[in-house]
Each structure stands twice: as C-alpha cells, then as structure tokens.
PDBQT receptor file of N, H, CA, C and O in Angstrom, charges set to zero:
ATOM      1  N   UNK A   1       5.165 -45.768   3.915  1.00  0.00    +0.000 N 
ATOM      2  CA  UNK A   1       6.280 -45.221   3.170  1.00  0.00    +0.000 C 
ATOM      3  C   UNK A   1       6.226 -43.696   3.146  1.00  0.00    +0.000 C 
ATOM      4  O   UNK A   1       7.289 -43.082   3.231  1.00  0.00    +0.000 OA
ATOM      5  N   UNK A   2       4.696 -42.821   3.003  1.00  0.00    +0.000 N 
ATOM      6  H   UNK A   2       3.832 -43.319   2.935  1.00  0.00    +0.000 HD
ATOM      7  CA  UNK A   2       4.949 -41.623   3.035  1.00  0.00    +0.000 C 
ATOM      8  C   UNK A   2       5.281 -41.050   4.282  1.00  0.00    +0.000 C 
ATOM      9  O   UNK A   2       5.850 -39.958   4.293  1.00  0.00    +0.000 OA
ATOM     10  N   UNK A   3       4.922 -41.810   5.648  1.00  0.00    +0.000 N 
ATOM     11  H   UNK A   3       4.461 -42.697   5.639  1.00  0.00    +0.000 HD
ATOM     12  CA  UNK A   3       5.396 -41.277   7.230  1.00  0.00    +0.000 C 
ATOM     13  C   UNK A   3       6.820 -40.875   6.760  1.00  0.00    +0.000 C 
ATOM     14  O   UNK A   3       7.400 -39.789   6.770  1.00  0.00    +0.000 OA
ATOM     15  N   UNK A   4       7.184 -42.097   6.350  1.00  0.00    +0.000 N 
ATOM     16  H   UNK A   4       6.713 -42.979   6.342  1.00  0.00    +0.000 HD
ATOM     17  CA  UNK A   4       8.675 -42.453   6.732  1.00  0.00    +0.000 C 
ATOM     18  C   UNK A   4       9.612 -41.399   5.695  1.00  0.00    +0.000 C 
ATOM     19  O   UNK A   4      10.635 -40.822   6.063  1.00  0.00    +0.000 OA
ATOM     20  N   UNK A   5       8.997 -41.303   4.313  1.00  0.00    +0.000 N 
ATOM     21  H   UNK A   5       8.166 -41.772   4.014  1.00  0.00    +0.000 HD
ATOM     22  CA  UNK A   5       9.734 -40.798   3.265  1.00  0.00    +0.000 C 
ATOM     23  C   UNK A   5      10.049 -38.628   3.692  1.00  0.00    +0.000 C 
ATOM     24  O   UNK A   5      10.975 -37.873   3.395  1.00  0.00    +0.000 OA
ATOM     25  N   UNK A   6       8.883 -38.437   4.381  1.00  0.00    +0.000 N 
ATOM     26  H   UNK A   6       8.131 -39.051   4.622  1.00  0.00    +0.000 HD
ATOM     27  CA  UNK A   6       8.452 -37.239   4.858  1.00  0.00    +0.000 C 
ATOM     28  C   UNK A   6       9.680 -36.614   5.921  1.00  0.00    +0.000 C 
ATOM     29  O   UNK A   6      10.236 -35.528   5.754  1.00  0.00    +0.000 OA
ATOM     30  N   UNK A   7       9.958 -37.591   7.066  1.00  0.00    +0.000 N 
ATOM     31  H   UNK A   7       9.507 -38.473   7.202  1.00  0.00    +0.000 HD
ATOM     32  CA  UNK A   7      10.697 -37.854   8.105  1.00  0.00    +0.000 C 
ATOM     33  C   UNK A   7      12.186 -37.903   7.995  1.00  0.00    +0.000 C 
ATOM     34  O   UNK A   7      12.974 -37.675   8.912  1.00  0.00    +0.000 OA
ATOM     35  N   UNK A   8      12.536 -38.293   6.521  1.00  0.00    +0.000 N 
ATOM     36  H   UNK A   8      11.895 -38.479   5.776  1.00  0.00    +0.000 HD
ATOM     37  CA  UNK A   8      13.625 -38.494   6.393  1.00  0.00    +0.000 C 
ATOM     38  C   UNK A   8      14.015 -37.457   5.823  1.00  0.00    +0.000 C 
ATOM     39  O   UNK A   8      15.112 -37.089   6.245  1.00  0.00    +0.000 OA
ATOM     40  N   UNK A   9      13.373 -36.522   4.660  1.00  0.00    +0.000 N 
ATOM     41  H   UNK A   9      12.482 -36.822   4.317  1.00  0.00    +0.000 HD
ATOM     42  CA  UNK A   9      13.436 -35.337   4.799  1.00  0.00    +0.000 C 
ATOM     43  C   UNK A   9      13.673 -34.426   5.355  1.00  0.00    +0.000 C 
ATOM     44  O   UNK A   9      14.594 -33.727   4.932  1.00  0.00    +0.000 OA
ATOM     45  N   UNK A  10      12.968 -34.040   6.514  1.00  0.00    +0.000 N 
ATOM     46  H   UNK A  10      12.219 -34.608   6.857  1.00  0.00    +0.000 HD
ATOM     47  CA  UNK A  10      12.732 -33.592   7.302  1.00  0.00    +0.000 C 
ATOM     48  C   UNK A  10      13.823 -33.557   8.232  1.00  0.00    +0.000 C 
ATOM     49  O   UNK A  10      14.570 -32.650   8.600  1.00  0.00    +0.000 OA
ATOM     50  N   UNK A  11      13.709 -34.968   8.566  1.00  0.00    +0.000 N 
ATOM     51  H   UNK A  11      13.102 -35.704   8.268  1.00  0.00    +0.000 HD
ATOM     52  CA  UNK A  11      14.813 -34.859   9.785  1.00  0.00    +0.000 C 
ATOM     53  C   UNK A  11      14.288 -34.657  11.618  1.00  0.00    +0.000 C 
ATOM     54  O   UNK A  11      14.872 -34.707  12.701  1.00  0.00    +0.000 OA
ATOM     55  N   UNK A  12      12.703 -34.389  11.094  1.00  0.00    +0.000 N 
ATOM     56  H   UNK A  12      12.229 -34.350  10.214  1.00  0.00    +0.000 HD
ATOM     57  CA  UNK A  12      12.107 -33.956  12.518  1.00  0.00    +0.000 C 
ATOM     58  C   UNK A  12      10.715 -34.071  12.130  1.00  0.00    +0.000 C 
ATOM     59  O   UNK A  12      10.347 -33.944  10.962  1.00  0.00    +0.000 OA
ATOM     60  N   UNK A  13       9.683 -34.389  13.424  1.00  0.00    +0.000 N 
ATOM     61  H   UNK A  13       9.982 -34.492  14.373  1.00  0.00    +0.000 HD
ATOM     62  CA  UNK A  13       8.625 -34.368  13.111  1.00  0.00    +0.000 C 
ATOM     63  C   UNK A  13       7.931 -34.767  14.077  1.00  0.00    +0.000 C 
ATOM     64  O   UNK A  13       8.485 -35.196  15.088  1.00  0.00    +0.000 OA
ATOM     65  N   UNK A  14       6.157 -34.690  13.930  1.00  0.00    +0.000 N 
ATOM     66  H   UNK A  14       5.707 -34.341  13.108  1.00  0.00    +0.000 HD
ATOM     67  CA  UNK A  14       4.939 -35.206  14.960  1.00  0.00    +0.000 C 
ATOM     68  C   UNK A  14       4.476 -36.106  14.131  1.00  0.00    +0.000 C 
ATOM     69  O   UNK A  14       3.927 -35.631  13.136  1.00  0.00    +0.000 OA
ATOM     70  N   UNK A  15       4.520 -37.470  14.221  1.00  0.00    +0.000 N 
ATOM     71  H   UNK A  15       4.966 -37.856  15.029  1.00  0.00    +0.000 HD
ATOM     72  CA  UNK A  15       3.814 -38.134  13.633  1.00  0.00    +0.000 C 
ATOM     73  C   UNK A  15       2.275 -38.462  14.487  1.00  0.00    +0.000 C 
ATOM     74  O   UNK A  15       2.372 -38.455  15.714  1.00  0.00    +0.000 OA
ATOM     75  N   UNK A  16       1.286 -38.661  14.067  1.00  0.00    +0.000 N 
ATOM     76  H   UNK A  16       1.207 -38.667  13.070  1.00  0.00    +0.000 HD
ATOM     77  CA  UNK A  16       0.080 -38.615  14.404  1.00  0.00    +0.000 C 
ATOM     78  C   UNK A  16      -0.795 -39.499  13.919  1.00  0.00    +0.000 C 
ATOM     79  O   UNK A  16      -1.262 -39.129  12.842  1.00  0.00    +0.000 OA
ATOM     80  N   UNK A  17      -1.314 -40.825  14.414  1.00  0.00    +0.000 N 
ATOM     81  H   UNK A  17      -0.935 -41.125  15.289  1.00  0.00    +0.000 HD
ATOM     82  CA  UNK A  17      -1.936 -42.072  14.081  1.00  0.00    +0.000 C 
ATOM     83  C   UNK A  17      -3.176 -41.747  14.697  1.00  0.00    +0.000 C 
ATOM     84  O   UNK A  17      -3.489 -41.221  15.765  1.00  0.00    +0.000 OA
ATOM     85  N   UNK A  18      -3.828 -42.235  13.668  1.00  0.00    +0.000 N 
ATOM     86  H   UNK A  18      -3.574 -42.663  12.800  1.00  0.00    +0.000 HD
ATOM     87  CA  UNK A  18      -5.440 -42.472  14.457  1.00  0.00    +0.000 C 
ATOM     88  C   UNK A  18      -6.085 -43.847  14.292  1.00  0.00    +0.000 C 
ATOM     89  O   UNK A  18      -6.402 -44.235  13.167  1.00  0.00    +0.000 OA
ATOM     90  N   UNK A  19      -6.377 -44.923  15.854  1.00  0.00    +0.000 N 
ATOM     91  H   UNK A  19      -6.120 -44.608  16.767  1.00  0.00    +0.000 HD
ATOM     92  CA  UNK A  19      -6.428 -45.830  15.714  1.00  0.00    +0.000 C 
ATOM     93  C   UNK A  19      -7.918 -45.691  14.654  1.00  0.00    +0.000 C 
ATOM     94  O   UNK A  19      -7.682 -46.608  13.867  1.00  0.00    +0.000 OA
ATOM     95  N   UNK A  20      -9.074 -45.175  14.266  1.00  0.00    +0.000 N 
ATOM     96  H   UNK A  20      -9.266 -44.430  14.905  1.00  0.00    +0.000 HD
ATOM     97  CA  UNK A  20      -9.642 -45.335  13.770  1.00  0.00    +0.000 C 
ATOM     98  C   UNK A  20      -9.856 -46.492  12.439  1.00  0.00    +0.000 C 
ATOM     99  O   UNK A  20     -10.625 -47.379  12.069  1.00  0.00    +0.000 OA
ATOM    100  N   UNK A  21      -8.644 -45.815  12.050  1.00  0.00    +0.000 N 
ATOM    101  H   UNK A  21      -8.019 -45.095  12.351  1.00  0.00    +0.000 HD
ATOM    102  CA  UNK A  21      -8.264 -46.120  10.551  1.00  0.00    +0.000 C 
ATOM    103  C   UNK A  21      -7.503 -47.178  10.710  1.00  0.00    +0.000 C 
ATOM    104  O   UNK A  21      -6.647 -47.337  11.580  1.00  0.00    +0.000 OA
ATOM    105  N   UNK A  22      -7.854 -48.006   9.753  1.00  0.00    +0.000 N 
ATOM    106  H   UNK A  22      -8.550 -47.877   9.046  1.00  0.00    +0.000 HD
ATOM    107  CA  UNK A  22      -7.539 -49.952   9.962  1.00  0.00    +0.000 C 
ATOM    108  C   UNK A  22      -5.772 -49.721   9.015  1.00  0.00    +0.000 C 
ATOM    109  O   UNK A  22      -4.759 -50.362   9.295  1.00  0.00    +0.000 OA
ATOM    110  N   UNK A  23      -5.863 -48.849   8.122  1.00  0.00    +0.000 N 
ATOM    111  H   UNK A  23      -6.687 -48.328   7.895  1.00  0.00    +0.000 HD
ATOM    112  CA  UNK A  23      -4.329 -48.814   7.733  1.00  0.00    +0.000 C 
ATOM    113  C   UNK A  23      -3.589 -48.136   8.528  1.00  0.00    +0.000 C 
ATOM    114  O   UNK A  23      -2.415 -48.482   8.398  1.00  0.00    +0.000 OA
ATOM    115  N   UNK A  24      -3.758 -47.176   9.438  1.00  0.00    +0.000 N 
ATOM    116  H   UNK A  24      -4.712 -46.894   9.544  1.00  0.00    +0.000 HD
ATOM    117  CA  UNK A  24      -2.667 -46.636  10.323  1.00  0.00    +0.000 C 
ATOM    118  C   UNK A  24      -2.238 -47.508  11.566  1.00  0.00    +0.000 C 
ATOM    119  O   UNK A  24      -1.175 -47.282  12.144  1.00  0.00    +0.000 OA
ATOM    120  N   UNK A  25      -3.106 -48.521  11.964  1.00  0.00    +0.000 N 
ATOM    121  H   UNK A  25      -3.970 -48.705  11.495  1.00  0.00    +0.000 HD
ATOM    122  CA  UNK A  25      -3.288 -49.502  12.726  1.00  0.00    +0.000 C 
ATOM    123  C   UNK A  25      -2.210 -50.386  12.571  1.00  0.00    +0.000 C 
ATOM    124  O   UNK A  25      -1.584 -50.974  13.454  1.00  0.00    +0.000 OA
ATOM    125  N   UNK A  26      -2.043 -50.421  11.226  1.00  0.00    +0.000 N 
ATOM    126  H   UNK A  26      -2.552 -49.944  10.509  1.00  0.00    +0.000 HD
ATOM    127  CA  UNK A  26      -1.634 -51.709  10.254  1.00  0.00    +0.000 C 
ATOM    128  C   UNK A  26       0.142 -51.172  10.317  1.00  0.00    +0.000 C 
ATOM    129  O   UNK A  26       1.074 -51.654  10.962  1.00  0.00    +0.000 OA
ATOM    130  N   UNK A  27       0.111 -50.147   9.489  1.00  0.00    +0.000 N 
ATOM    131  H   UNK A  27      -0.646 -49.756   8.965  1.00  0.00    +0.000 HD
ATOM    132  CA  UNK A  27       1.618 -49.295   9.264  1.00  0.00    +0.000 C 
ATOM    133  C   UNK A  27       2.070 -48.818  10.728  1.00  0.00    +0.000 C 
ATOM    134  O   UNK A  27       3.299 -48.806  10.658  1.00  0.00    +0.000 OA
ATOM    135  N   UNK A  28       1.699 -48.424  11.999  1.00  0.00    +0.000 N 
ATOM    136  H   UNK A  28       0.701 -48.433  12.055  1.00  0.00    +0.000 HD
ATOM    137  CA  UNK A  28       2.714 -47.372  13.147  1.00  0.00    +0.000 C 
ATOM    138  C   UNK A  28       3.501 -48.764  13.131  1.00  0.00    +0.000 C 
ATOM    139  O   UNK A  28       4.646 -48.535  12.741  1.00  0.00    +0.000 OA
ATOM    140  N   UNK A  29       3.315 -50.132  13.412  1.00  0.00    +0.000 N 
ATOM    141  H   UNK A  29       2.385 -50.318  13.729  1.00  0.00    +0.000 HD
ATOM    142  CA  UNK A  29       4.011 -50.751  14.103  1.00  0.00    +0.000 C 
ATOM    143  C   UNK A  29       5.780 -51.077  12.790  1.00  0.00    +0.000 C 
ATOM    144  O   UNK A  29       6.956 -51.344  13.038  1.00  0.00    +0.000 OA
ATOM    145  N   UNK A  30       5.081 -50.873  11.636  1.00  0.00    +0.000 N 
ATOM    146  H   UNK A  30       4.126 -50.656  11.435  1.00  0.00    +0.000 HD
ATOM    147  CA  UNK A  30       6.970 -51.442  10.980  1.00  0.00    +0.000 C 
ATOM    148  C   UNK A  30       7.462 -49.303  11.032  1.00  0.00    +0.000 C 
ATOM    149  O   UNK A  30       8.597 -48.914  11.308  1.00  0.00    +0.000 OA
ATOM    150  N   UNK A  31       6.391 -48.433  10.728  1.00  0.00    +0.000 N 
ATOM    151  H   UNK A  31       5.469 -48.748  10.504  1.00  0.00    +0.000 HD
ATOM    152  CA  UNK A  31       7.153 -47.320  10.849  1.00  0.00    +0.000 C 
ATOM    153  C   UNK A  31       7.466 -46.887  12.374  1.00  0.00    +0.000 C 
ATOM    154  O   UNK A  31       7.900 -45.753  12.576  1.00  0.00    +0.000 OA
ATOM    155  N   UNK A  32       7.288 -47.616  13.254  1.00  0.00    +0.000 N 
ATOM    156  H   UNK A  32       6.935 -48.537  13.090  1.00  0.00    +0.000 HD
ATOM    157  CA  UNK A  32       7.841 -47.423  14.843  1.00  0.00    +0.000 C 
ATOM    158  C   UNK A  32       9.228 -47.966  14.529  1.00  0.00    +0.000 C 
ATOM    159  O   UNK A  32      10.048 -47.070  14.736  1.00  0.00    +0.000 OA
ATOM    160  N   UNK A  33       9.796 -49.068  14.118  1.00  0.00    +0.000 N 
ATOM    161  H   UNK A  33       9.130 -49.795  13.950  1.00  0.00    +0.000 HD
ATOM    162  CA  UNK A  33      10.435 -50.204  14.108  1.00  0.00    +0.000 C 
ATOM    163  C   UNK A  33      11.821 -49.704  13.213  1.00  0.00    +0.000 C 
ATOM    164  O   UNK A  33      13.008 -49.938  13.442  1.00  0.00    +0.000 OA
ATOM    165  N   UNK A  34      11.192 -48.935  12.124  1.00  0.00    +0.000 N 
ATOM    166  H   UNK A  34      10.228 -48.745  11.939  1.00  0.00    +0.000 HD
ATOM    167  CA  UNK A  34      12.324 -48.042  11.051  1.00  0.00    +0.000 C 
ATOM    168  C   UNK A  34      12.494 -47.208  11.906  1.00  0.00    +0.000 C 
ATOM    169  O   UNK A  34      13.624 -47.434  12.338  1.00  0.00    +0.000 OA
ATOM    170  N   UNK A  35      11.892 -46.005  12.661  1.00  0.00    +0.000 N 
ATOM    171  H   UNK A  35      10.973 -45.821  12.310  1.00  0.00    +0.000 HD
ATOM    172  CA  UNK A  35      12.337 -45.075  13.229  1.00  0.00    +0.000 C 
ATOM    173  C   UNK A  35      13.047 -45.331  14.323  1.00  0.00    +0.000 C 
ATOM    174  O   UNK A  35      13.561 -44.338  14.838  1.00  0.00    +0.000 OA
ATOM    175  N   UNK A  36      13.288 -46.646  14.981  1.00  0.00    +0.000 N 
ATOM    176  H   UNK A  36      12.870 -47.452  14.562  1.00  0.00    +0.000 HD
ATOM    177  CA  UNK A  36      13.601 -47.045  16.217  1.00  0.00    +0.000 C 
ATOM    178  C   UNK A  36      15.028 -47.227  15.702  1.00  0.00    +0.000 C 
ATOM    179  O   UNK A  36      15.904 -46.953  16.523  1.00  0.00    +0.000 OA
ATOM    180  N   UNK A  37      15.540 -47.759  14.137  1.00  0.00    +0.000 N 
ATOM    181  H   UNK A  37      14.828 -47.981  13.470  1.00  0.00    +0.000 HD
ATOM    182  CA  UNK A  37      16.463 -48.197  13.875  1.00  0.00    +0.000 C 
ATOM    183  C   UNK A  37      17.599 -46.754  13.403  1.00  0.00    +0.000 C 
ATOM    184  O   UNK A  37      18.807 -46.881  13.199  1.00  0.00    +0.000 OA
ATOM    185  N   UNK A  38      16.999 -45.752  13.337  1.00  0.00    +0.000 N 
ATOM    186  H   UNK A  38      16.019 -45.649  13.503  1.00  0.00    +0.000 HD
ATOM    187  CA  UNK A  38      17.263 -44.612  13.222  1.00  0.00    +0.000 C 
ATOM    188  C   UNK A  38      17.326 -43.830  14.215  1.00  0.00    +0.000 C 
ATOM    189  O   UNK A  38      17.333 -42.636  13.917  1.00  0.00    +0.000 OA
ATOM    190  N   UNK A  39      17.373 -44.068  15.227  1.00  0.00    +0.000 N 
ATOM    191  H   UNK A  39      17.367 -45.038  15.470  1.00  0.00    +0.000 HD
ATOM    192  CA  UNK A  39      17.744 -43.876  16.690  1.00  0.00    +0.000 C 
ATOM    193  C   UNK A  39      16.716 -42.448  17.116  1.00  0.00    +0.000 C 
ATOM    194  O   UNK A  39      17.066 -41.519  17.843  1.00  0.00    +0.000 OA
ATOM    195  N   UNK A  40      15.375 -42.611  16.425  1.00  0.00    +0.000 N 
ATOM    196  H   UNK A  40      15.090 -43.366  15.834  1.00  0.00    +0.000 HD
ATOM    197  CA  UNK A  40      14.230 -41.488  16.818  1.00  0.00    +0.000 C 
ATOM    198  C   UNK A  40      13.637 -41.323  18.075  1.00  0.00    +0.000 C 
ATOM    199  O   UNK A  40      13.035 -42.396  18.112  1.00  0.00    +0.000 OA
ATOM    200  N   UNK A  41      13.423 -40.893  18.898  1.00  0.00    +0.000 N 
ATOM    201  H   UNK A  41      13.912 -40.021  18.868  1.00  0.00    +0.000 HD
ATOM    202  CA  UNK A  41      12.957 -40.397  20.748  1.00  0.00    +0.000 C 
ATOM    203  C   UNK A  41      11.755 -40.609  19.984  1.00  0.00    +0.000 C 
ATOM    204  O   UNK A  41      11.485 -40.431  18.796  1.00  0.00    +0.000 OA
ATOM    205  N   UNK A  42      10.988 -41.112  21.150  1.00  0.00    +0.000 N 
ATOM    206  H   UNK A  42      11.208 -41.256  22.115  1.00  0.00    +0.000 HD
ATOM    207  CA  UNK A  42       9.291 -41.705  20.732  1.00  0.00    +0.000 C 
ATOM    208  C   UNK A  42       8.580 -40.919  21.982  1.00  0.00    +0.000 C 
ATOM    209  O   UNK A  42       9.227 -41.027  23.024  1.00  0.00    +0.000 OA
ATOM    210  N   UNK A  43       7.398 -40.165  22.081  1.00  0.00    +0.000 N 
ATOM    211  H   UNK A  43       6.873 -40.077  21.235  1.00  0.00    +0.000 HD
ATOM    212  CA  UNK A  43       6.471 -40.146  23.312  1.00  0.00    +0.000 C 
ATOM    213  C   UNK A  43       5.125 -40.576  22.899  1.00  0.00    +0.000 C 
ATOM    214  O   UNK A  43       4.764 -40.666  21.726  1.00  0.00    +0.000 OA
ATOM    215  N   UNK A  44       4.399 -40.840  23.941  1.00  0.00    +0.000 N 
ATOM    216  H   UNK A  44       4.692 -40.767  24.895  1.00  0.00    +0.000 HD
ATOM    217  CA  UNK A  44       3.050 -41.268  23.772  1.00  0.00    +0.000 C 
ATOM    218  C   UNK A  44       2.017 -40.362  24.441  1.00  0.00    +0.000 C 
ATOM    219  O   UNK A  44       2.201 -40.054  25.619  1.00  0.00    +0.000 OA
ATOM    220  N   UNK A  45       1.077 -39.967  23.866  1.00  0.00    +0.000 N 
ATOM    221  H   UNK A  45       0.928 -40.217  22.909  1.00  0.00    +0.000 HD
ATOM    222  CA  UNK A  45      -0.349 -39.044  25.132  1.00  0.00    +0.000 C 
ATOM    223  C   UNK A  45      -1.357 -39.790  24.856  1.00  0.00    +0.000 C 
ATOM    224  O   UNK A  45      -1.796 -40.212  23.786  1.00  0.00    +0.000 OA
ATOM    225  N   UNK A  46      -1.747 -39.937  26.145  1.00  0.00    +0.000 N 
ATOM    226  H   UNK A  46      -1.390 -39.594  27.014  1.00  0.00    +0.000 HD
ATOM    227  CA  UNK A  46      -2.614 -40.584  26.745  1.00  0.00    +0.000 C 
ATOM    228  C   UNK A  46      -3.922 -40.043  26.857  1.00  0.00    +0.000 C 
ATOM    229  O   UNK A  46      -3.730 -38.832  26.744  1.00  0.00    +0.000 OA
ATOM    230  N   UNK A  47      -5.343 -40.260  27.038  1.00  0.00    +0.000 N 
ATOM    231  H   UNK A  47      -5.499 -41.244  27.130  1.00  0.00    +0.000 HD
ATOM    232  CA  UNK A  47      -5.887 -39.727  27.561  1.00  0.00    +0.000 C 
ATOM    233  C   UNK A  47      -6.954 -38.426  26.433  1.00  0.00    +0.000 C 
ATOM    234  O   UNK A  47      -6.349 -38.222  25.380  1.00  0.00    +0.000 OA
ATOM    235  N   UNK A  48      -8.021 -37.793  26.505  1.00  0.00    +0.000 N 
ATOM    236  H   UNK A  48      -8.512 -37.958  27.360  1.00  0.00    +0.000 HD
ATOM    237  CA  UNK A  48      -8.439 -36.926  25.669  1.00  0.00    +0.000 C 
ATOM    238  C   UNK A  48      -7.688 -35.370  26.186  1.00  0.00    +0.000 C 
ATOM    239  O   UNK A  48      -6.769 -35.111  26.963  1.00  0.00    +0.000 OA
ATOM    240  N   UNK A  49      -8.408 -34.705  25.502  1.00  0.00    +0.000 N 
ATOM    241  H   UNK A  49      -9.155 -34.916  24.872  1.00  0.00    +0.000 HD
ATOM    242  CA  UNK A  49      -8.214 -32.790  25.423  1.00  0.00    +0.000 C 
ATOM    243  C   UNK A  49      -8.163 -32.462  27.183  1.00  0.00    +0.000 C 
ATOM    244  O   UNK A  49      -8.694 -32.998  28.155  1.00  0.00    +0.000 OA
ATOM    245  N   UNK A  50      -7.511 -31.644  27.051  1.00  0.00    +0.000 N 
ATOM    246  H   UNK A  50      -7.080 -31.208  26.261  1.00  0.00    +0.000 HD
ATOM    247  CA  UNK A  50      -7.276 -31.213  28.628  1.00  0.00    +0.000 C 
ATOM    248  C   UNK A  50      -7.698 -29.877  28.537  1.00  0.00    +0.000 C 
ATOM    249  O   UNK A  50      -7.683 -29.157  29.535  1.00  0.00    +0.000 OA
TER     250      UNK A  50
C-alpha cells in the first residue's frame, strides 16, 4: 500500500524490490498488477553493477 500510495502521488517513480526480503517478494506481484491497471511502462535490469 505504501509503493502504491507514494506513486499515486507522485505520478512518477523507481520502484525498487529486493528479492531478499520475503515481504517485497510477497507485495511486487499485486503492486505490478495495480500499476499495470493504471497503464504504468515497467523495465527490468538484469544482471549486477557494471
């Protein structure tokens, strides 16, 4: 709810998950799903530090 509440604010943003953490794990997939319904451009990086 705070990704999302932040975002809507906003209007723009980097959201930033770290699989580490068993709740961010838990939450990207319904806050992918709201932002998808809100017609948000998604990218993904791959890979470590360059």
């Amino acid at each position: 709810m705070r990704v999302l509440h932040e975002i809507n604010q906003k209007h723009k943003g980097v959201i930033l998950f770290h699989d580490v953490h068993k709740q961010s794990v838990m939450a990207l997939s319904p806050v992918i799903e709201e932002l998808q319904r809100q017609d948000y451009t998604f990218l993904a990086r791959r890979g470590g530090p360059t």
